[in-house]
C-alpha positions as CSV (number, residue, x, y, z in Angstrom):
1,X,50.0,46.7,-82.1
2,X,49.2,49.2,-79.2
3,X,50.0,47.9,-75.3
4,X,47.2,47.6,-73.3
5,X,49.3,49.3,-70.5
6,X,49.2,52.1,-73.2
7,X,45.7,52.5,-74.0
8,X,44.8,51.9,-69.9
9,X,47.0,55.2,-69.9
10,X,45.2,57.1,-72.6
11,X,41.4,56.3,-71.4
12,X,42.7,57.6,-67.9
13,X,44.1,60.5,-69.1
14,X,40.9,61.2,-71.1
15,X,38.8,60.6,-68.2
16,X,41.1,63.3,-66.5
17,X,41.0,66.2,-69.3
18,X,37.0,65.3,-68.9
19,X,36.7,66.1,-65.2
20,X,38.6,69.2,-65.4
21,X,36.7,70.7,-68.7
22,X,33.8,69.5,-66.2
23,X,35.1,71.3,-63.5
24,X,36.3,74.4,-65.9
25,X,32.5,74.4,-67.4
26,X,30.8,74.8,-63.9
27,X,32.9,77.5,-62.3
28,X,32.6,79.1,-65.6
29,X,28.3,78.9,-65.4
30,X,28.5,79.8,-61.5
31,X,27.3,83.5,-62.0
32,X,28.9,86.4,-60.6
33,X,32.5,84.4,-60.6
34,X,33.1,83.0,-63.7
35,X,36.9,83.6,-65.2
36,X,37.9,85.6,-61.7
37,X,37.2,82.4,-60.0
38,X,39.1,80.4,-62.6
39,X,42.3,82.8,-62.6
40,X,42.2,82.9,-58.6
41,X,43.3,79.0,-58.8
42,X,46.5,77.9,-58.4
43,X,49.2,78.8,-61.4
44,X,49.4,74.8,-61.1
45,X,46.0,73.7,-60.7
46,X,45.2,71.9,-63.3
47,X,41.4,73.3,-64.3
48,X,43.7,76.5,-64.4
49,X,46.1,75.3,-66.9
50,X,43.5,73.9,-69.2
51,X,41.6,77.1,-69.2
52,X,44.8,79.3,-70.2
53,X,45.8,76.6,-72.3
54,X,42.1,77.5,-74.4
55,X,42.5,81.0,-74.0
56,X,45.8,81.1,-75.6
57,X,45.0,78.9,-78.6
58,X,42.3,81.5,-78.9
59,X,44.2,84.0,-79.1
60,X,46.7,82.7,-81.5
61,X,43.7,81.6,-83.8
62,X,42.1,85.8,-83.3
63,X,45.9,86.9,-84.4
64,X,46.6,84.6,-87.3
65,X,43.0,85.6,-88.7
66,X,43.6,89.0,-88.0
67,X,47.0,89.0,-89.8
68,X,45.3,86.9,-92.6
69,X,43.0,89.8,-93.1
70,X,45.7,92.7,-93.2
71,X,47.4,90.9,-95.7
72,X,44.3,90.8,-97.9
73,X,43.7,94.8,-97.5
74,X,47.2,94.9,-98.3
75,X,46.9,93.1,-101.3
76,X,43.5,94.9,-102.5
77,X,45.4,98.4,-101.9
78,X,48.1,97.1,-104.4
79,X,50.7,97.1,-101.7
């Protein structure tokens, strides 16, 4: 069975990874600023890290599909 200790700890955390996509949403809807305004935080701030932390699984999602699609053009060439 789960300690309460434990699942105090997880609602907190989810509470915290709430307020920061929050936070990430509304500088990203202020116009004008958007991701500058995001990227000009702090390497450690944590609405920062969250927001690379999307971009990069982003980006490794665009590359695996794009690689999934070579090897299919590949395949139809006869290669």
């Amino acid at each position: 069975m789960e300690q309460p200790e434990n699942k105090i700890y997880q609602l907190i955390r989810e509470k915290r990874m709430r307020e920061i996509r929050e936070e990430m949403e509304r500088i990203l809807r202020t116009p004008g600023a958007g991701e500058k305004a995001i990227e000009s935080l702090d390497r450690d701030h944590p609405v920062r890290r969250e927001y690379v932390r999307i971009k990069n699984y982003a980006r490794e999602k665009e590359l695996k599909e794009h690689k999934r699609i070579r090897e299919q053009i590949k395949k139809a060439k006869g290669g």
